[in-house]
N, C-alpha and C positions, 0 to 999 in steps of 0.2 A: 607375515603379510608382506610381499614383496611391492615394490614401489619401481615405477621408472619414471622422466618427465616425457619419452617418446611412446609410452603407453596413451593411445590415443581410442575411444570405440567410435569412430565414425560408423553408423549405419552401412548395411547388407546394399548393396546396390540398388534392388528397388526400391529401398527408402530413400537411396542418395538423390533419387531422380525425382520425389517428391520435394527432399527442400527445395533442390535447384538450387544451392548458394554459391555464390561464386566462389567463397574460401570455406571450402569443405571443414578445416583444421577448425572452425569452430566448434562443431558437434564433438563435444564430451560424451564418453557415458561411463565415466568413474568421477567418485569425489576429487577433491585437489586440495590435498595434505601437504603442509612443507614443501612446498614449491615444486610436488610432482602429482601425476595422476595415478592413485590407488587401486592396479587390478583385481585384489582381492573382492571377492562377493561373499564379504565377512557375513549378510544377513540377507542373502540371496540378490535376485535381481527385481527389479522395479519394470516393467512394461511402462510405456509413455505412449499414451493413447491422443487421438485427433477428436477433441469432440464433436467436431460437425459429422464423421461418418462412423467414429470406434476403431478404424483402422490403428496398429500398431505401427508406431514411429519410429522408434527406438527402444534401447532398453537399456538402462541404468544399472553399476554392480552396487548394490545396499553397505552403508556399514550400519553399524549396531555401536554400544556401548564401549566397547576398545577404540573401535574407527573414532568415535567423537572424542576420549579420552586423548586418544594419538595427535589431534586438529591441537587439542587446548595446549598440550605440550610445545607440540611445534607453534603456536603464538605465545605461550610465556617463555621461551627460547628468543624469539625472535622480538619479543616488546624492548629491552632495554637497548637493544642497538637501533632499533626504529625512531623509540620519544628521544633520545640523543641526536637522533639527527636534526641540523640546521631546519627550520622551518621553512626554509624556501628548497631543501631537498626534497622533503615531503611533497610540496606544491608542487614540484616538477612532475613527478611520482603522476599523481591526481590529475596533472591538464593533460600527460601523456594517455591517462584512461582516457578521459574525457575524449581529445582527438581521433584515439581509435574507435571508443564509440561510432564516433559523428563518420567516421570513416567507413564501418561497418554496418549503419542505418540497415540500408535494404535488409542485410543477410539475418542482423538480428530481428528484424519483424517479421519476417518470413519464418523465424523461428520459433518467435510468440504466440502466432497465429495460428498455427500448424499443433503448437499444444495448448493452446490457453482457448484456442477458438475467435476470438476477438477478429473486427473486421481490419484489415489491411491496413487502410489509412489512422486506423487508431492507435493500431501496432506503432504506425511509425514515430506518431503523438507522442507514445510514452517512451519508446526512444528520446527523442530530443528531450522529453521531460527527463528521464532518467540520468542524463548525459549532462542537463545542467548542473546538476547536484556535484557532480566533480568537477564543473568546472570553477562555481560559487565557492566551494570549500576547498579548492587551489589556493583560491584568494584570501579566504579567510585563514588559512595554513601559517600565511604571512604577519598575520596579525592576532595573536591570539592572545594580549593581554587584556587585564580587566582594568576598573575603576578602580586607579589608585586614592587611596584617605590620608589624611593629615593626622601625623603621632598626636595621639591623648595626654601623653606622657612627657613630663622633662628629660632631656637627654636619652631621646630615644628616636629609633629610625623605622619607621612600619612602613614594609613591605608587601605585598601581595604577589603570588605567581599561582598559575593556572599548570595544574599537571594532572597530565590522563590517569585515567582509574588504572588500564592494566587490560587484561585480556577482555575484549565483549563479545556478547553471544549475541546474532542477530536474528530473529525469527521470520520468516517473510511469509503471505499468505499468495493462495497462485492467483488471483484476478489481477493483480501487476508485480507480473514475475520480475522484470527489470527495475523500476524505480523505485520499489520500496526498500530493493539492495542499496540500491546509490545513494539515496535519501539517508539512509540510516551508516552504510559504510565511510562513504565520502566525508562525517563528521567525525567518525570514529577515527577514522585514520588521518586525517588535518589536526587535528588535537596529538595526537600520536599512541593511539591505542591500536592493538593488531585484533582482529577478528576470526572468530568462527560463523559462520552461517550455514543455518539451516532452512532451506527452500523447502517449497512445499512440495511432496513427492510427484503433485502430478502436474508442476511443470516446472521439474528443475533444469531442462535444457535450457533453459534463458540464464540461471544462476552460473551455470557451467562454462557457457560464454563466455559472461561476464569476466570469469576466474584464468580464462585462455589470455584475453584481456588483458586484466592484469598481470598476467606474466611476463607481457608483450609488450606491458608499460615499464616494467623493470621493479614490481613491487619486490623485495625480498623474499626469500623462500619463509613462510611462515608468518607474515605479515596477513593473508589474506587467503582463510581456508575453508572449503566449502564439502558440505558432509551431506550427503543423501542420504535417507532411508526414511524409519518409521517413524514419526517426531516423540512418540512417549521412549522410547529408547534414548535419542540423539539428546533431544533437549531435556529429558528428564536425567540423562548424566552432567549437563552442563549447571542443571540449576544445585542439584547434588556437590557438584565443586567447587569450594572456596576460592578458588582458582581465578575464576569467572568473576570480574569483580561489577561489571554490567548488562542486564539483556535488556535489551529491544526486540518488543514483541508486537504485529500486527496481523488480527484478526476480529476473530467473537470475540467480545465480552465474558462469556462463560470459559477459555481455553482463557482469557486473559488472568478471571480470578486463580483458577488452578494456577497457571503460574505466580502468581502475586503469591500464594499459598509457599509454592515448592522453594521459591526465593528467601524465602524470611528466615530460616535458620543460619543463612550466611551473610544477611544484610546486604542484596546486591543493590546497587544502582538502577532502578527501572524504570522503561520507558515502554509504554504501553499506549497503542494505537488502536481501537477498540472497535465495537458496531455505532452505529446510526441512526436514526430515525426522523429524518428530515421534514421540515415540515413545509411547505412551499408557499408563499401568503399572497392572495391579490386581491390590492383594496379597488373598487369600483375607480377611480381617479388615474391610476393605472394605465399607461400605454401596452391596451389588451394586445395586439401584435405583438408587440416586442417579449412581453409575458408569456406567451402562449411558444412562440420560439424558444425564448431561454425554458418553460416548463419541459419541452420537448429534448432538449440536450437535458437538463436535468436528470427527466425519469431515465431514457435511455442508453446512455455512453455508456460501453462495456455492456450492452444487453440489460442494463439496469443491473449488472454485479459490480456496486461499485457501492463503498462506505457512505462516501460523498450524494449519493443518490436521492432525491426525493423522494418520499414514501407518501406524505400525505399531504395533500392539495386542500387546502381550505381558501375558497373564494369568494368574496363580499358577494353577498344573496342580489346587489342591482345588475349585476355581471357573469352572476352565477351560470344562468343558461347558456349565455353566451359563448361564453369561455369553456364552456362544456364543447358546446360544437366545433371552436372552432380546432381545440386539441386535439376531438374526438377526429378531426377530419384527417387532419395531419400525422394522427397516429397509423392512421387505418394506409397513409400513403406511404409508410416506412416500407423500405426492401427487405426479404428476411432473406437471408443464403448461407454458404462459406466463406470463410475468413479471406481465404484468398480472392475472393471474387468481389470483395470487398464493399457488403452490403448495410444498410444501416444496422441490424441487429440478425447475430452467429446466434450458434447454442450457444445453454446455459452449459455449465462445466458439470455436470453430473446429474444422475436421476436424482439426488438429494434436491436438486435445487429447484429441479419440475416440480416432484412432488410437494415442495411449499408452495410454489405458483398454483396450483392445482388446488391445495385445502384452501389457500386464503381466499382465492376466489369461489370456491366451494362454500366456504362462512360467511361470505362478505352477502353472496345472494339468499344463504336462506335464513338472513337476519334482517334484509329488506332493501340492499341495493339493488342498482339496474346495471345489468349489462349493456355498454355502449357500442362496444366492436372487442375480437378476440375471443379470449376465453377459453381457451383449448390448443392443442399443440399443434405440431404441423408436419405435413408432409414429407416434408427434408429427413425425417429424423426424430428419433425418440427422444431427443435434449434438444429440441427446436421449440420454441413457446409462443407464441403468437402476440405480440405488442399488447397489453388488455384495458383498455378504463372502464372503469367503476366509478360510478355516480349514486348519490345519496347514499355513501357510506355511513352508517351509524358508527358511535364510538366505540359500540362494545365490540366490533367487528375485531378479531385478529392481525388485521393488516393496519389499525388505528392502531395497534401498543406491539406489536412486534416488527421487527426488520424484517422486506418481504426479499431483498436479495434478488433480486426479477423484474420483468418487465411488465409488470401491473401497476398502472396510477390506480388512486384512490380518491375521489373527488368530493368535496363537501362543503356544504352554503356556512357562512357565520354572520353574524351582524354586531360589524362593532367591533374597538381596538380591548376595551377588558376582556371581553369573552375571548378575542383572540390569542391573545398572550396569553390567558390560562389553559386555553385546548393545546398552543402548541407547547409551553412546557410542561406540559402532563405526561411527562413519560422521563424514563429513567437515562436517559439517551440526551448528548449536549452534544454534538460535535460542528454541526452546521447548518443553519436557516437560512432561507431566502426569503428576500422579501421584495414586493412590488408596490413601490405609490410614487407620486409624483411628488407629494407637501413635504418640504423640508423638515417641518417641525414635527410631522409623523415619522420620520427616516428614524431622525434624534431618537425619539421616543420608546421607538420599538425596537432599536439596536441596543438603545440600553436595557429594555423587558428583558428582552427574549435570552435563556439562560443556554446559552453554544458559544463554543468556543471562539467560531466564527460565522460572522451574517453577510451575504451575498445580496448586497440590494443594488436592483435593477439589472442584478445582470449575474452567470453561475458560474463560469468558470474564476475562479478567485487564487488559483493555489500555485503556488513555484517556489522556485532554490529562493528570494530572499524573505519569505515569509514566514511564521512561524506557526507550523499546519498543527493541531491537534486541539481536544475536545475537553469538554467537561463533566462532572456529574461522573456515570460509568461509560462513557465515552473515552475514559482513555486518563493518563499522566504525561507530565509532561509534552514538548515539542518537538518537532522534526523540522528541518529547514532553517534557513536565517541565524543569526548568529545565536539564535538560544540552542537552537540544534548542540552545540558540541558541548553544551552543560550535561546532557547526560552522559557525557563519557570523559568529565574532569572535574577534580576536586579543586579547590583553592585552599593553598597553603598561605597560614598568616605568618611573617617573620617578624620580631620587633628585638631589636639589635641596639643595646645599649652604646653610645658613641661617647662617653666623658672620660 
């Protein structure tokens, strides 16, 4: 397999003319092994489709089981010169992605958009979000001791020090092709562990980026190595290698237990980011406006493909109606288009994802909901979905216990704080709730019920670099973000040193 770093696939010219980027050099379409770009099409090539129209974007050369084999090598080569370096080397490393980042905003969301489908201005959102995450764990780079303890012992010195596991395997899913890299690398490499990542095949031009990036931030050859193709190939050789000594994994739940499975014979480190099932709560007391807007970013950001997403609306029965209409109004005024045109909600990323829009609202009515507005696809396009709510949703309904991944609310009356904390932790799913009331001593109450990771009261966007994002129940392991973040990619070593 030959290797060059001037091996670059920029797209055929009429693709060039659809990014339109200013710095063309960012379009990859090989992995980035040991600090070059892999021509080999060890496991054929990858097509990179647009979902708003299917149009072909690019095309990606695949590796396979050696391509992933060849990444882990070139990071356990390159880990012991990496965690040796000065912590504020590192940090340099990390604020220089971060700048280039923030440098290259435009080009990379014009990149995300174009394969991920997402609306423009969101694009740019997860840029900056993605781009904080290197610039937090810059700073965290700097200071990565822990809570030192007072010796137990006579004549004796107890130490503590924090050292990386070793090579990590980063898994990322496509609805945020960029931050869930940064999130998860940016701790990886502040701590000083070197990475493999494996993006998701159908939008690894944002990974690829990323990996231009870092080169251009001066990470070392093999600090930072990113592998396209099939993920049961790719990640099913990394979890296979002892080598590997942590993965981070974000996606389903069900690709999460496989992995939690394929990991256990080598005892890796994991960190698992999982599905959701959000429950959205509005007690009557509630400032309904302000509710009815935060519901509306809720269901929709990202088209409703979003972890984080509300799935089910349970609203106190003296507000019920209300709050029906006044969603149902503002639903029905969402803009649908293309990413670039930048409208409230793109396609969805696949017919996979239609089709569950489709059955749940298919189950939802012929178990006794009402159709409000929606409910059917659109014009634009075969992966175009129509914003949908659904009122008087029964429990047994499909879209009440599974993650619908889409742009369908689910609406339903309750009365009362017990019944409510039992409806909403009724499901196997903890990662995050929202909640709306005004009475302080309701806040208390039901942030300590309600079993998720994290509660969003009064308001949904909650998440960033110093926080510490992840779930509970089968929602996930461990944290991303904040300084718990780099616990999964370091152990603590105890010294106790006799001084007499």
């Amino acid at each position: 397999m030959s290797q060059s770093p001037s091996i670059k696939a920029v797209p055929k010219a009429p693709l060039q003319d659809a990014f339109a980027l200013e710095d063309p050099g960012l379009l990859a379409g090989q992995s980035y092994v040991d600090g070059a770009w892999i021509e080999a099409a060890e496991a054929g090539v990858l097509p990179v489709a647009n979902p708003a129209d299917g149009a072909v974007i690019g095309e990606v050369a695949a590796l396979g089981e050696a391509g992933a084999r060849r990444a882990v090598d070139a990071a356990e080569r390159a880990f012991p010169a990496w965690a040796a370096l000065l912590p504020q080397q590192r940090s340099d490393c990390l604020r220089r992605w971060y700048e280039l980042m923030i440098a290259h905003r435009e080009d990379l969301a014009r990149i995300m958009t174009l394969e991920q489908g997402k609306p423009l201005s969101e694009a740019r959102g997860e840029i900056d979000y993605g781009a904080s995450f290197a610039e937090y764990f810059a700073e965290e780079a700097k200071r990565p001791d822990i809570m030192s303890v007072t010796s137990h012992l006579p004549s004796a010195e107890v130490e503590l020090w924090r050292e990386p596991v070793g090579v990590a395997a980063l898994v990322t899913p496509w609805n945020f092709p960029n931050a869930m890299i940064t999130r998860k690398a940016a701790a990886a490499l502040a701590v000083g562990c070197t990475v493999v990542v494996h993006p998701s095949k159908e939008t690894p031009l944002s990974a690829l980026a990323l990996a231009e990036l870092g080169q251009r931030a001066g990470f070392p050859p093999g600090v930072i190595n990113v592998v396209v193709g099939e993920p049961a190939l790719i990640v099913g050789a990394w979890t296979a290698d002892p080598r590997v000594r942590a993965l981070s994994f974000t996606g389903s739940t069900e690709i999460g237990r496989l992995l939690y499975a394929q990991s256990a014979p080598s005892i890796k480190r994991l960190s698992l980011e999982l599905g959701g099932h959000a429950p959205f709560i509005v007690f009557a007391d509630a400032d309904l406006d302000k509710a009815v807007e935060e519901a509306i970013g809720a269901k929709f950001a990202t088209s409703g493909q979003d972890c984080l997403g509300a799935n089910r609306f349970f609203i106190e029965r003296p507000v019920y109606e209300e709050f029906c209409r006044r969603f149902t109004a503002k639903t029905e005024a969402l803009t649908i288009g293309f990413g670039l045109d930048d409208p409230d909600i793109g396609p969805l990323m696949n017919a996979a994802a239609v089709a569950k829009q489709e059955d749940h609202v298919a189950d939802a009515l012929a178990k006794g909901a009402k159709l409000l507005c929606g409910g059917e696809g659109h014009d634009l396009g075969p992966l175009f979905y129509q914003p949908t709510v659904l009122a008087d949703v029964p429990a047994e309904a499909k879209i009440m216990t599974e993650e619908t991944f889409g742009p369908v609310a689910a609406m339903t009356p309750f009365d009362g704080e017990a019944e409510i904390i039992a409806r909403a932790n009724a499901t196997d799913y903890g990662l995050v709730a929202y909640l709306h009331t005004k009475e302080p001593a309701r806040i208390y109450r039901m942030s300590r019920a309600l079993d998720f990771g994290m509660v969003a009261v009064n308001r949904t966007k909650v998440t960033g670099a110093p926080i510490p994002f992840g779930g509970m129940k089968q929602s996930g392991l461990g944290r991303e973000g904040s300084r718990l973040g780099i616990e999964a990619f370091s152990d603590v070593k105890y010294v106790c040193r006799d001084w007499s």
